[in-house]
C-alpha positions in Angstrom: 115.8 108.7 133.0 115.0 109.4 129.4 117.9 107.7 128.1 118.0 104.6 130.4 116.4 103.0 127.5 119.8 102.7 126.1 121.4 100.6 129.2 117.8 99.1 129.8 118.4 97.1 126.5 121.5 95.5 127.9 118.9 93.0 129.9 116.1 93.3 127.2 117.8 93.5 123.8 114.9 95.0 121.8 117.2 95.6 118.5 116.4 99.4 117.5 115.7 98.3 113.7 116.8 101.7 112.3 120.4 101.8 110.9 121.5 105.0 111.4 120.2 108.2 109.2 121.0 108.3 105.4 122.8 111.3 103.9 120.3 111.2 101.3 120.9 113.5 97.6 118.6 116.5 97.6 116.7 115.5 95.1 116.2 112.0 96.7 117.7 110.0 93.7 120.7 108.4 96.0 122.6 108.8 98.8 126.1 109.8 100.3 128.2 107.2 102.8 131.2 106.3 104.2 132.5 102.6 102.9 135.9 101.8 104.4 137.0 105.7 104.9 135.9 106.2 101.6 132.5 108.7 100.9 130.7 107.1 98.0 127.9 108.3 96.3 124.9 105.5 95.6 122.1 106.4 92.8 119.1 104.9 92.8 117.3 102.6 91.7 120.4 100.5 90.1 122.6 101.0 93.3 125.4 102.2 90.9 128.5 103.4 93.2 130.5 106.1 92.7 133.5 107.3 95.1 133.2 111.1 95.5 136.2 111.3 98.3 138.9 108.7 98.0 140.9 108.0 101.9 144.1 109.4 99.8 142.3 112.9 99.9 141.8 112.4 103.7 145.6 112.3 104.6 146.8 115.7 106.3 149.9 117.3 105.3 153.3 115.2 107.2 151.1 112.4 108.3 150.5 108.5 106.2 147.2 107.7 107.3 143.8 109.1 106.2 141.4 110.2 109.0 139.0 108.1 110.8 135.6 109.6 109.5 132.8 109.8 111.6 130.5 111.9 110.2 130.4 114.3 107.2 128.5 117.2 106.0 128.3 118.8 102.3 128.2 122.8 102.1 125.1 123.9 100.5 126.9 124.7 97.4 128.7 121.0 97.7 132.1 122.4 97.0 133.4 122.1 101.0 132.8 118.6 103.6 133.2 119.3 106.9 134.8 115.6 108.3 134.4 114.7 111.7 136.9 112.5 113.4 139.0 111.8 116.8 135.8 111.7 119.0 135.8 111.3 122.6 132.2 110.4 124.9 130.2 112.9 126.6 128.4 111.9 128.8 126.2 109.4 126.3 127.2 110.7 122.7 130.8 111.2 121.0 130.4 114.7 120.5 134.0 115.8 121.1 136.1 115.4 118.6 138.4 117.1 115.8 136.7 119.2 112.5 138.8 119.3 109.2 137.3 120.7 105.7 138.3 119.5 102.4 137.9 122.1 99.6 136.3 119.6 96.8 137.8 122.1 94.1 141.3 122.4 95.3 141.7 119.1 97.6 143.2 121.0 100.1 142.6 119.5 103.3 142.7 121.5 106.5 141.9 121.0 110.3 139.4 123.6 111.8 140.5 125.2 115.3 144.0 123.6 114.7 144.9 125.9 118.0 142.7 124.2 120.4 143.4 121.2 122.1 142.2 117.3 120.2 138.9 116.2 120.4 137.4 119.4 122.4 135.4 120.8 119.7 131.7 120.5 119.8 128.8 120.8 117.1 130.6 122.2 113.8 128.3 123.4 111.2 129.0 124.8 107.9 127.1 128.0 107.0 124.3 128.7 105.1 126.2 130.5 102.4 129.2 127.9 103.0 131.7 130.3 103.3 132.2 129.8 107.5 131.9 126.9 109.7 130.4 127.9 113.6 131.3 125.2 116.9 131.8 125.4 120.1 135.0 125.0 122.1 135.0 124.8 126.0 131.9 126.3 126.2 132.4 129.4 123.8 131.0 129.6 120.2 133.8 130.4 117.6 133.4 131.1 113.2 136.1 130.4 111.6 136.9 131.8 107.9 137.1 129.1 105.8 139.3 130.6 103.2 141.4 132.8 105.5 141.2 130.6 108.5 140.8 133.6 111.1 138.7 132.3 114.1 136.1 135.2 115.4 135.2 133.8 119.0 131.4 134.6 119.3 131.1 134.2 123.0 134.4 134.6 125.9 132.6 134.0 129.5 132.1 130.8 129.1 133.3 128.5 131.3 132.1 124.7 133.2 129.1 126.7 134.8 128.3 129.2 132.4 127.6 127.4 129.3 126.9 128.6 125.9 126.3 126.5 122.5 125.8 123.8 124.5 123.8 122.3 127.3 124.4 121.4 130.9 123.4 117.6 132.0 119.9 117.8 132.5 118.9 119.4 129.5 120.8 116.9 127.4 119.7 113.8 129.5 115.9 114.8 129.4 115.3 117.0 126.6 118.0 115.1 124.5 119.3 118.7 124.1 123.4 118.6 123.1 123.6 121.1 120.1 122.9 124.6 121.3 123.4 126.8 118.5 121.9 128.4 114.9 123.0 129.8 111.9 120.7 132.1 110.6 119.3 131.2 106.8 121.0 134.1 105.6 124.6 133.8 107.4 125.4 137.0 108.9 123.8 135.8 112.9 123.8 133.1 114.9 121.4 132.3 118.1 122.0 130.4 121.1 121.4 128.9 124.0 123.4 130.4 127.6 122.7 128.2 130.3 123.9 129.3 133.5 124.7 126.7 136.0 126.3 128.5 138.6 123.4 128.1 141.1 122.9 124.6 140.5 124.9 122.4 142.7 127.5 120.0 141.8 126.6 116.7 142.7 130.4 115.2 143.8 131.1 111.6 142.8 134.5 110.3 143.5 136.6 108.6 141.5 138.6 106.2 143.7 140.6 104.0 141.2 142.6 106.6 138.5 145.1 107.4 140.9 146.3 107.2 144.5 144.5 109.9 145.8 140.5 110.0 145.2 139.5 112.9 143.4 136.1 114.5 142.9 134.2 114.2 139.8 131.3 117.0 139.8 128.1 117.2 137.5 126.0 119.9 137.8 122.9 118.2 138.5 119.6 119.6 140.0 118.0 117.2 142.2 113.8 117.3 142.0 112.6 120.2 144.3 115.5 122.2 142.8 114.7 125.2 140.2 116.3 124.7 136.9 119.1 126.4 135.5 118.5 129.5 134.2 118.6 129.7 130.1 118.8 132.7 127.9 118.8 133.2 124.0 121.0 135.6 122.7 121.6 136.9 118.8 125.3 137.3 117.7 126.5 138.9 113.9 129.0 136.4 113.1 131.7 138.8 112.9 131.7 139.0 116.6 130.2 141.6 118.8 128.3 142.1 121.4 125.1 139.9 122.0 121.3 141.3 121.9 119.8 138.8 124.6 115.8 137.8 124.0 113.3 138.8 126.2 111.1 136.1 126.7 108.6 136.3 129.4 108.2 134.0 132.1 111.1 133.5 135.0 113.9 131.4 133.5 114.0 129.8 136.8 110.7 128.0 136.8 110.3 127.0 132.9 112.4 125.4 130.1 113.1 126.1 126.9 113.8 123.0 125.3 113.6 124.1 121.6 114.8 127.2 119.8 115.2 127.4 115.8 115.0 130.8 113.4 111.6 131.1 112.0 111.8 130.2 108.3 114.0 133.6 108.0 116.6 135.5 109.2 114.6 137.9 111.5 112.5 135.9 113.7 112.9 133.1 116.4 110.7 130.5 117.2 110.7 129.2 120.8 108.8 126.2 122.9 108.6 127.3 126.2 107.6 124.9 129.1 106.7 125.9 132.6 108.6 124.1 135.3 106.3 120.9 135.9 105.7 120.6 131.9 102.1 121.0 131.7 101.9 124.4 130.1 103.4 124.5 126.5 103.9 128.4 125.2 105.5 128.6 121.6 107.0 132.6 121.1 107.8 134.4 117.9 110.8 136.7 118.8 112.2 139.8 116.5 116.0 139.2 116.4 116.9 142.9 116.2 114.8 143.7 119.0 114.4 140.8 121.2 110.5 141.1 121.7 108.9 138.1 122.3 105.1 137.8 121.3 102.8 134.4 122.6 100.9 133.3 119.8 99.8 129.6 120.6 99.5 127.5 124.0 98.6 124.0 124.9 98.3 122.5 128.7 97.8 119.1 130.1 97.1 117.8 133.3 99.5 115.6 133.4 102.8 116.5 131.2 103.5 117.6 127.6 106.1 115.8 125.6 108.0 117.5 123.5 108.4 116.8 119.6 112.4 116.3 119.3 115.1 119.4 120.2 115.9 120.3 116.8 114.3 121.3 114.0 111.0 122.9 112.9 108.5 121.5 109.9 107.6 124.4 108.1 105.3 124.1 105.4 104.0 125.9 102.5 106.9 128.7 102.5 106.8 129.3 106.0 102.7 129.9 106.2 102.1 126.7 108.6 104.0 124.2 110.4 103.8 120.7 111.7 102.8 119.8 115.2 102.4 116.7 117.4 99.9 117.0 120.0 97.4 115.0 122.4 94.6 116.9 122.8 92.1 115.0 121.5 93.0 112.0 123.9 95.6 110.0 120.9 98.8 112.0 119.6 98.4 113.4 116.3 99.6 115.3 113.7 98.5 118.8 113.0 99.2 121.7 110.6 99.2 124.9 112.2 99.0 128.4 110.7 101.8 130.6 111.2 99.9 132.7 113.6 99.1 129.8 115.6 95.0 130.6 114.6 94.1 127.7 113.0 95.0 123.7 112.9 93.8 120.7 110.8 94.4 117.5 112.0 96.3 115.5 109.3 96.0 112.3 111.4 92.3 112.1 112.6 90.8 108.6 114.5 91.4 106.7 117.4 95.5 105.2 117.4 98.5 107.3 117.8 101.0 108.4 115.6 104.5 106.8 116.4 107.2 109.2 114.5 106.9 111.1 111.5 109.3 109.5 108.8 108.9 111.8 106.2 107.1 114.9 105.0 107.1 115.2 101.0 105.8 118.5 100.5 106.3 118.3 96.6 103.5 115.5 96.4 101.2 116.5 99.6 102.3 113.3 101.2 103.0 112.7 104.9 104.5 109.4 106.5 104.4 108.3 110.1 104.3 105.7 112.0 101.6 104.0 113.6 100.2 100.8 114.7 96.3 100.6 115.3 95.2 97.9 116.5 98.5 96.3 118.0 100.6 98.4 120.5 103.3 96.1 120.1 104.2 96.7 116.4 104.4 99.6 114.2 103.9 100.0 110.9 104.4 102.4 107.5 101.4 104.7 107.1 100.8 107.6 104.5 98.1 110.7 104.8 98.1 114.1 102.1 99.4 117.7 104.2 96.2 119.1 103.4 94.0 117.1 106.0 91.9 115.7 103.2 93.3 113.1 102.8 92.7 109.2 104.8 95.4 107.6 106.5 97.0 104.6 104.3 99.1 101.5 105.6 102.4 101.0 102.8 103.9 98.2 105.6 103.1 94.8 103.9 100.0 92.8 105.2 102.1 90.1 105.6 105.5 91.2 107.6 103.8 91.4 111.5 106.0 93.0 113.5 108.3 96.2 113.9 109.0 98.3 110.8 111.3 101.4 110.2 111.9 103.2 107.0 114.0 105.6 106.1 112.8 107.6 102.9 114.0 109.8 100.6 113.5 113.6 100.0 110.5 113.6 97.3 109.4 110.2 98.5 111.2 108.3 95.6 113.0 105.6 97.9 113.4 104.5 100.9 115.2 102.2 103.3 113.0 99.7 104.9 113.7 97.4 108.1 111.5 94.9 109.2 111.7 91.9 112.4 109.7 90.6 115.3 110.5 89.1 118.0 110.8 85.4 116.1 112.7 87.2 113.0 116.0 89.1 113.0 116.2 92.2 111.1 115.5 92.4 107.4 116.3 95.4 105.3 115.4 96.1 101.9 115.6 99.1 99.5 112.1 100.6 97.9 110.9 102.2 94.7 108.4 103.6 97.8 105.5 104.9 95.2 105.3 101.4 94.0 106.1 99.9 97.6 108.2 97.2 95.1 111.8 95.9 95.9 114.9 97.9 94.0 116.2 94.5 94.1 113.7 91.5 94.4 116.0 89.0 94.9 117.0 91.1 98.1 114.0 91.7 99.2 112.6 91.3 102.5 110.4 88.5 101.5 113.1 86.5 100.1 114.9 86.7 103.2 111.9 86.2 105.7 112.7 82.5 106.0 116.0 81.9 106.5 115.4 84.9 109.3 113.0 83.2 111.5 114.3 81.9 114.7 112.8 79.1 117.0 112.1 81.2 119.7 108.9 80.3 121.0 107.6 83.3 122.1 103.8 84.0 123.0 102.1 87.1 123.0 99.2 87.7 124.3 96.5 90.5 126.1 95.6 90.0 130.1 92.9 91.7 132.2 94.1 92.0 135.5 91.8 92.1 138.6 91.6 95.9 138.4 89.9 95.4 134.8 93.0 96.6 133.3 94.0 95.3 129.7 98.1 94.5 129.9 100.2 93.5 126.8 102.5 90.5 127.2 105.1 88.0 126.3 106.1 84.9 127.4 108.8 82.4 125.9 108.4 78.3 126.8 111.7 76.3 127.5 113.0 73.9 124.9 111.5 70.4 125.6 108.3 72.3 126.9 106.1 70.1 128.8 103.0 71.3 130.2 102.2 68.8 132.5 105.4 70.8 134.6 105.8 73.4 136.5 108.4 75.9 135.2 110.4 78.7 137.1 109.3 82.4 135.7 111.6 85.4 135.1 110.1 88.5 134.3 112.2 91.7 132.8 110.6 94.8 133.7 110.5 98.7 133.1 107.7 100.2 134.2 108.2 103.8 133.4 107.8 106.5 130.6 111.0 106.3 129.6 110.4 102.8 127.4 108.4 99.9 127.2 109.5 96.0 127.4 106.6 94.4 125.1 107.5 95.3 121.7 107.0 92.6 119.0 110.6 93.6 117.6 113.8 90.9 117.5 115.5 91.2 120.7 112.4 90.4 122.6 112.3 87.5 124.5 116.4 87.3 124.8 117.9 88.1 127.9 121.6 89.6 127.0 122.4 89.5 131.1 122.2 85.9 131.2 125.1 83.8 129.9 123.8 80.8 128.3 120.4 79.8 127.1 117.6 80.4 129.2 115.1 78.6 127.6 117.8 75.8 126.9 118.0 75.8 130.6 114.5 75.4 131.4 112.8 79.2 132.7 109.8 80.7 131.4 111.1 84.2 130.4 108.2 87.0 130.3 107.3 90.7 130.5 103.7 92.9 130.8 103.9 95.9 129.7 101.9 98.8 132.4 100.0 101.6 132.4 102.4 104.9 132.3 104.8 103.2 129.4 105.0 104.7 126.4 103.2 102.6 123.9 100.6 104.0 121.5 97.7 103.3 123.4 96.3 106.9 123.8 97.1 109.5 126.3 95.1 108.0 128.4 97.0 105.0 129.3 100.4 106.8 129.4 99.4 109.6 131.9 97.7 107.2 134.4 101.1 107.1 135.4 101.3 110.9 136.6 102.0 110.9 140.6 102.0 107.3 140.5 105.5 105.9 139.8 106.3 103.4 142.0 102.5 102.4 143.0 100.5 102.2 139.8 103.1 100.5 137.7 104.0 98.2 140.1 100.1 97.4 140.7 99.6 96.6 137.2 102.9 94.3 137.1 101.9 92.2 140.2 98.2 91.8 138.8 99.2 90.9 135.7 101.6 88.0 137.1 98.6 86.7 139.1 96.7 86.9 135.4 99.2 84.9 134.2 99.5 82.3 136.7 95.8 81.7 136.5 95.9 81.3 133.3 98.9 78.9 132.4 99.1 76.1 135.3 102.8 75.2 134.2 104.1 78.1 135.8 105.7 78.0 138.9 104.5 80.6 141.6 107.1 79.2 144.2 109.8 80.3 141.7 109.0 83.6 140.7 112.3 85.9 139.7 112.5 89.7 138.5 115.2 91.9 137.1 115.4 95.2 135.5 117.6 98.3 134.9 117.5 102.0 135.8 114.2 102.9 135.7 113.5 98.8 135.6 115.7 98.3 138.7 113.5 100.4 140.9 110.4 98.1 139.6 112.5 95.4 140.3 113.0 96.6 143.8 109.3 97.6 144.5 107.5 94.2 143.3 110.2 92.4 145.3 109.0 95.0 148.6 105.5 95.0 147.7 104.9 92.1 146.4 107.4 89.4 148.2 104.2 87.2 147.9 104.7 86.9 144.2 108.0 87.9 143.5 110.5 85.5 145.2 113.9 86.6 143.5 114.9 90.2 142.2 118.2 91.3 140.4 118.0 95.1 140.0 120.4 97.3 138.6 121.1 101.0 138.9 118.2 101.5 140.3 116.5 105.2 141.5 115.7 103.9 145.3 115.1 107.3 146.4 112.5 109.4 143.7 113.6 112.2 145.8 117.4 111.6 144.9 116.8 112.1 140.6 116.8 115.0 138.8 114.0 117.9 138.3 113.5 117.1 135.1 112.8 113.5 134.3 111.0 113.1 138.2 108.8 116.5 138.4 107.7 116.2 135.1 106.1 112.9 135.7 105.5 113.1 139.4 104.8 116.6 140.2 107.1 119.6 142.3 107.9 117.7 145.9 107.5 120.7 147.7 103.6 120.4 146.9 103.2 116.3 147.3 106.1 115.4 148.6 103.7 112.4 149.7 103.9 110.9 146.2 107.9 110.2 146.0 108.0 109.1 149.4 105.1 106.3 148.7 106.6 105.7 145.4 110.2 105.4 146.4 111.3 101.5 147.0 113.4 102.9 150.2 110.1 103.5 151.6 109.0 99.7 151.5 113.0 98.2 151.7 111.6 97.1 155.4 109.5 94.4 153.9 112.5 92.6 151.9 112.3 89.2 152.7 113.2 87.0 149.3 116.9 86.9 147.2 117.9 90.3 145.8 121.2 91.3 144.5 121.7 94.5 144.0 124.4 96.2 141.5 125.2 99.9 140.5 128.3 102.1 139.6 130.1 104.0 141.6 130.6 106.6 138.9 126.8 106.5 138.0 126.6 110.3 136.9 122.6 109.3 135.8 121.5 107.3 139.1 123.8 108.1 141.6 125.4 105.6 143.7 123.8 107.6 146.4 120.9 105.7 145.9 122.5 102.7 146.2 124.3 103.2 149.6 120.7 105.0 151.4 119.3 101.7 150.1 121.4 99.4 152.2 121.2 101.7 154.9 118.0 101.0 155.2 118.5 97.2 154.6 120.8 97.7 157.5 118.7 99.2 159.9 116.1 96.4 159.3 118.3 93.6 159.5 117.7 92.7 155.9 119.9 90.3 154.1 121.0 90.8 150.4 123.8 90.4 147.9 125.6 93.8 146.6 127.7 94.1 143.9 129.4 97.8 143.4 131.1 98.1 140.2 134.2 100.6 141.3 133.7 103.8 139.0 131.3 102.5 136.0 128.9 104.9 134.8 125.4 104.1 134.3 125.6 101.4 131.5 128.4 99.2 133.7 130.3 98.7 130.5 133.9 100.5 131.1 136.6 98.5 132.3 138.7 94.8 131.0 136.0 92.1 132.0 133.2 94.1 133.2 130.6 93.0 131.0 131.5 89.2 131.1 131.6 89.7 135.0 128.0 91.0 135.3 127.1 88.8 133.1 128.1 85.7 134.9 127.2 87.2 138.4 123.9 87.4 136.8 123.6 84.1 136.2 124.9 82.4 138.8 122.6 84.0 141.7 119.6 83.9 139.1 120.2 79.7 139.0 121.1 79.8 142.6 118.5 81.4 143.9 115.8 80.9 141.5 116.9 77.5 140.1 115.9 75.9 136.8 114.2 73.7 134.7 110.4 71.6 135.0 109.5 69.9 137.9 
């Protein structure tokens, strides 16, 4: 459930502060964007703008109107852009879509695979020496000439089961895995991933509204207790041919191998191999011409290893070291590895974890991550030198508490900065970032700080629940707040690795499901924040988790609402309500079975009912192989304790859920059914996981929402 994040901020709208990633100039002094189909160059620090592709350069031959740009990529020698345009969803990302390149020195405009059908092209990347571009196209990897426009197909067997350049559901949903594919640095190979899913079973949803027959709409999905798909990683000369397959060790049917790159040259691979439950982290040079594979460094955990992102590899001082995130101290750190994987320096050492890296300015010896040290909550701007002698610096202003982002420029010249909380909407500001001073004071993010702030009265705060356990939390107070009342209390929950609901970031505190003004209305809207969630609170806290979804994580929610009745007497403990999604509907369900002493009222959406029902990936990693505790999903599962229902839930999901079936949802009332348990359900007829396709649906939830939360759990001080 990686990316249940994504729907999980439809019911707590945590604005993601980052504004999508900068084309920045090599040499960091501006930056390259689209403004109303136009792509404009902006210098720094004056802003000045200049328009490098005009929309009149963008219309093909016959036709009046330019093309829609999505995206863009300069060759290396800047003389070609590669446009992307006509995109169509898959899955969660617009990566279909149609590939044209403009030749900057002729202005002749042409579309790439013009012989393929629209918007089925995948991944198109220009080459090294900018002469080709490489994509994929129903599952095959093609090169096309860019002068000559011949098209070399790369791969031929590929097929909806047998996929190459790209990645079958699970990989992408879990490992965030979509682009499968390398150019060499010299041009003349490319590697990829094959993923065969031939022996993984389709899971069938049906589609019953798109015509008058149902059809079936399969996903190859592996449930837990399935072995993965097998991968492999085979080299290909551009010119076509037959390709050398690696041999890497281990059975490809009981490990992963989320992340594949060339090595800082053209002979070598670098891979990250994980075994099947994701403890045991192997990282493999391979030879290219040969495909021998040599181990050269390992890391295990007795929980799970997170990986560092799919794509790309920080190599440092010409290839001699690298970058690597790791926990092994007990906090996740940055460290600088040799190349033979013999000898590390922290760059990060001391007792907080390191958020993201946000830039690594090798020029100047500077690294910049994110981190927040004594508030797991916020995050904030930090700097450290790539030696490891070096002390880690904060840059985020003293004075802006909350969430920060920045997006900086090669060299470390400039940089993009965002700032909010949850009482300030999002700031931005451009920086001279070695001076950490506004390009333009009178935008600056100071300046703007005041007319940004919000009367949300939101209260966070730390709670010690019965266990001894420290919880982050939120709270907001209705308008006209009056303590001698009692108030009704709706909490928004998660609960699992995938995200965290207590972030000190705009958003927080506003509940997007609910159609009107909750605090207006009179509720107490809150959230804790439990053990197992990803906050930067040390490995410690977010492995507690492991084996335990579903018992410790709904412990630490229940414990903390009793904290938090104790402590405020205005809350109401007869009207107690609780809604999540995904990942946050399954808490929503077990507090409501678990706990119906506390939790009165439930709204839960999309919810994994049956642990045993997900997929390998996402459950095994955090919960272990089935076949060896099968104990675990069972007590962890909310099926298990549906028998105790005895307050209000409503219950919604998708019919075309390809994330968290609608399996779930119907074994669910089966059970409700068998034990005579009352409840509201609400199918949405063929939405996917986010319930967001279709004329009305979002205004519909949204109301249903609302009208069962006031019904059932009504308003207001009494």
């Amino acid at each position: 459930m990686k990316s249940t994040i994504t729907f999980l901020l439809l019911s707590i709208p945590i604005l993601l502060i980052s504004q999508g990633r900068i084309d920045w100039a090599p040499d960091g002094t501006g930056l390259r964007e689209i403004q109303k189909n136009t792509i404009v160059k902006i210098t720094l620090p004056n802003r000045q703008v200049d328009t490098l592709i005009n929309a009149s350069l963008l219309i093909p031959k016959g036709q009046s109107k330019p093309l829609q740009v999505r995206s863009f990529e300069y060759s290396a020698d800047n003389q070609k852009v590669l446009i992307y345009t006509n995109t169509q969803r898959v899955w969660r990302q617009d990566t279909k879509g149609d590939y044209w390149i403009l030749d900057m020195a002729t202005k002749n405009l042409k579309q790439l695979g013009s012989k393929f059908p629209a918007s089925t092209m995948m991944f198109a990347k220009i080459s090294p020496d900018s002469k080709k571009v490489a994509y994929v196209q129903a599952h095959n990897i093609y090169v096309e000439d860019i002068a000559s426009g011949v098209i070399t197909p790369l791969t031929t067997d590929g097929d909806s089961r047998l996929i190459n350049g790209t990645f079958d559901w699970v990989y992408e949903e879990e490992f965030g895995c979509r682009d499968g594919f390398r150019w060499s640095p010299d041009a003349k190979s490319i590697a990829y991933w094959q993923i065969d899913a031939r022996q993984i079973r389709n899971f069938l949803m049906i589609n019953n509204t798109d015509s008058t027959y149902s059809f079936n709409v399969p996903v190859e999905y592996p449930k837990v207790g399935e072995a993965p798909s097998p991968y492999k990683i085979g080299v290909v000369p551009v010119t076509g041919g037959k390709t050398l397959w690696m041999n890497i060790p281990g059975d490809p049917r009981q490990t992963y191998l989320p992340r594949m790159e060339w090595a800082g040259n053209s002979n070598e691979l670098i891979v990250q191999q994980l075994n099947r439950k994701q403890n045991t982290s192997n990282l493999f040079y391979i030879q290219s011409a040969t495909g021998i594979a040599k181990s050269f460094y390992q890391e295990t955990d007795e929980a799970w290893i997170d990986i560092d992102g799919p794509e790309g590899w920080d190599w440092l001082e010409g290839g001699k070291s690298f970058l690597w995130q790791s926990e092994k101290d007990g906090w996740r750190h940055v460290y600088l590895i040799s190349r033979d994987g013999k000898k590390e320096i922290c760059l990060t050492s001391g007792s907080y974890d390191v958020i993201s890296i946000s830039r690594i300015d090798e020029d100047n010896n500077q690294l910049y991550f994110m981190a927040s040290p004594d508030n797991a909550t916020q995050s904030y701007l930090y700097k450290t030198t790539l030696d490891g002698k070096g002390t880690a610096t904060r840059i985020s202003p003293a004075n802006q508490t909350g969430s920060h982002s920045y997006d900086i420029s090669p060299k470390g010249k400039f940089a993009r900065h965002n700032f909010s909380n949850a009482k300030t909407r999002p700031t931005t500001e451009w920086l001279n970032l070695p001076t950490n001073t506004p390009l333009d004071p009178a935008k600056s993010i100071d300046s703007q700080l005041e007319k940004a702030v919000t009367d949300l009265d939101i209260t966070f705060l730390q709670i010690t629940t019965a266990d001894g356990v420290n919880l982050d939390a939120w709270f907001t107070k209705p308008k006209g707040f009056n303590p001698n009342l009692k108030y009704p209390v709706v909490f928004t929950v998660y609960g699992e690795p995938a995200g965290s609901t207590v972030r000190d970031a705009y958003g927080t505190g506003r509940n997007n499901l609910y159609k009107g003004d909750m605090s207006a209305d009179g509720y107490i809207y809150a959230s804790l924040d439990n053990r197992g969630t990803p906050s930067p609170k040390g490995r410690a806290w977010r492995k507690a988790i492991y084996r335990n979804i579903g018992r410790i994580n709904i412990l630490d929610m229940a414990q903390g609402a009793q904290a938090l009745f104790a402590k405020y007497s205005f809350m109401d403990t007869s009207r107690v309500a609780v809604h999540g999604w995904s990942g946050g509907g399954s808490s929503t369900l077990n507090l409501l079975f678990q706990y119906p002493a506390i939790f009165k009222t439930g709204i839960s959406v999309a919810a994994v009912g049956d642990q045993l029902s997900y997929d390998n990936i996402y459950q095994e990693r955090y919960m272990g192989i089935p076949q060896e505790n099968r104990e675990d999903f069972v007590l962890g599962s909310p099926i298990t304790h549906a028998k105790n229902l005895v307050g209000n839930l409503l219950y919604i999901h998708g019919t075309g859920d390809d994330n968290v079936h609608y399996q779930n949802a119907e074994k669910l009332v089966n059970e409700f059914i068998k034990h005579n348990r009352q409840f509201q359900f609400m199918p949405y007829p063929n939405r996917s996981h986010s319930i967001r396709e279709g004329e009305g649906t979002t205004e519909h939830l949204r109301t249903l929402f609302t009208e069962y939360l006031r019904k059932n759990c009504p308003p207001g001080g009494k």
